[in-house]
C-alpha positions in Angstrom: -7.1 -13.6 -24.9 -7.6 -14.6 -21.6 -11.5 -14.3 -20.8 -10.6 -14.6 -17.1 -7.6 -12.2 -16.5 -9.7 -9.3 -19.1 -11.9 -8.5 -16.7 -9.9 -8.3 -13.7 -7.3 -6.4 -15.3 -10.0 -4.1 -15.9 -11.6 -4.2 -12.6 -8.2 -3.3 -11.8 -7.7 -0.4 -14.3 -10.9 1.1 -12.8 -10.2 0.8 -9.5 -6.8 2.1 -10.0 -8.1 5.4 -11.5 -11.2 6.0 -9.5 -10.3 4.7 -5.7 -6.4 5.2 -5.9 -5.5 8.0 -8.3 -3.5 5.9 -10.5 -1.3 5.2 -7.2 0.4 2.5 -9.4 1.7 3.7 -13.0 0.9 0.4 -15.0 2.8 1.6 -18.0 6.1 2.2 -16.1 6.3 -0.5 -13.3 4.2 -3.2 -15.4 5.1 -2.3 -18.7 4.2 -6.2 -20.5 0.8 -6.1 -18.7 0.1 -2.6 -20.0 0.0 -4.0 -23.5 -1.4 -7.1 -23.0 -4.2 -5.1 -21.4 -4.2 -2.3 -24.5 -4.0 -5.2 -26.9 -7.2 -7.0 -25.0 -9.2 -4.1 -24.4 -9.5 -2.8 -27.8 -10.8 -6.0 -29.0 -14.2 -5.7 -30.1 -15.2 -9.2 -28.1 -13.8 -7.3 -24.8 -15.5 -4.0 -25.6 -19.2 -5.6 -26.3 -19.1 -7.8 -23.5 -17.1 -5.5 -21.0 -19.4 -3.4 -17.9 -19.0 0.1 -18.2 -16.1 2.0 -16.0 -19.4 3.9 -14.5 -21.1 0.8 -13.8 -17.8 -0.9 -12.4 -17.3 2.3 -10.0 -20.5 2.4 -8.8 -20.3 -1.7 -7.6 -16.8 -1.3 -6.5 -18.1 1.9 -4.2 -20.9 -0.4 -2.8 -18.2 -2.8 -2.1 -16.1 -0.5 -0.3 -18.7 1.2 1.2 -20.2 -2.1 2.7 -16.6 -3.5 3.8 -16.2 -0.1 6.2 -19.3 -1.0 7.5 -18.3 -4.2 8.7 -15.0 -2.7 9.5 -17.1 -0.4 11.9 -18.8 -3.4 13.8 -15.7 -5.2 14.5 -13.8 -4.9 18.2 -11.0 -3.1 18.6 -8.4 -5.5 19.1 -5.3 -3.4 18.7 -4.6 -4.6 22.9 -4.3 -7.8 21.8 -1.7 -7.1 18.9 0.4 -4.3 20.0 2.5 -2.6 17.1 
């Protein structure tokens, strides 16, 4: 097990389901990494030293929330970099 790549695979199973409605189906486009992560999550080690998906939502929507923001501040610069 990877103790690096577990938890932003799940970082990314979270946000996947909570921010993008499971935009990307893991299982069919990313089949090998669906397993590894099925095979790593139900590992006891990952599951009693893993955040839970409530806690992870909430932090990734204060993230979000907080990148808008500064999104919001910024110039608009589209004159400067026409499509």
């Amino acid at each position: 097990m990877d103790s690096q790549l577990a938890p932003t695979l799940n970082n990314l199973q979270t946000g996947l389901e909570a921010f993008k409605n499971n935009e990307i189906d893991l299982e069919k486009e990313y089949p090998a990494i669906a397993e590894y992560m099925q095979v790593v999550f139900s590992r006891p080690s990952f599951q009693l030293t893993s955040l839970p998906k409530s806690i992870l939502e909430e932090e990734w929507e204060k993230a979000r929330n907080r990148l808008i923001a500064f999104d919001s501040k910024q110039p608009d610069m589209s004159a400067y970099f026409p499509q």
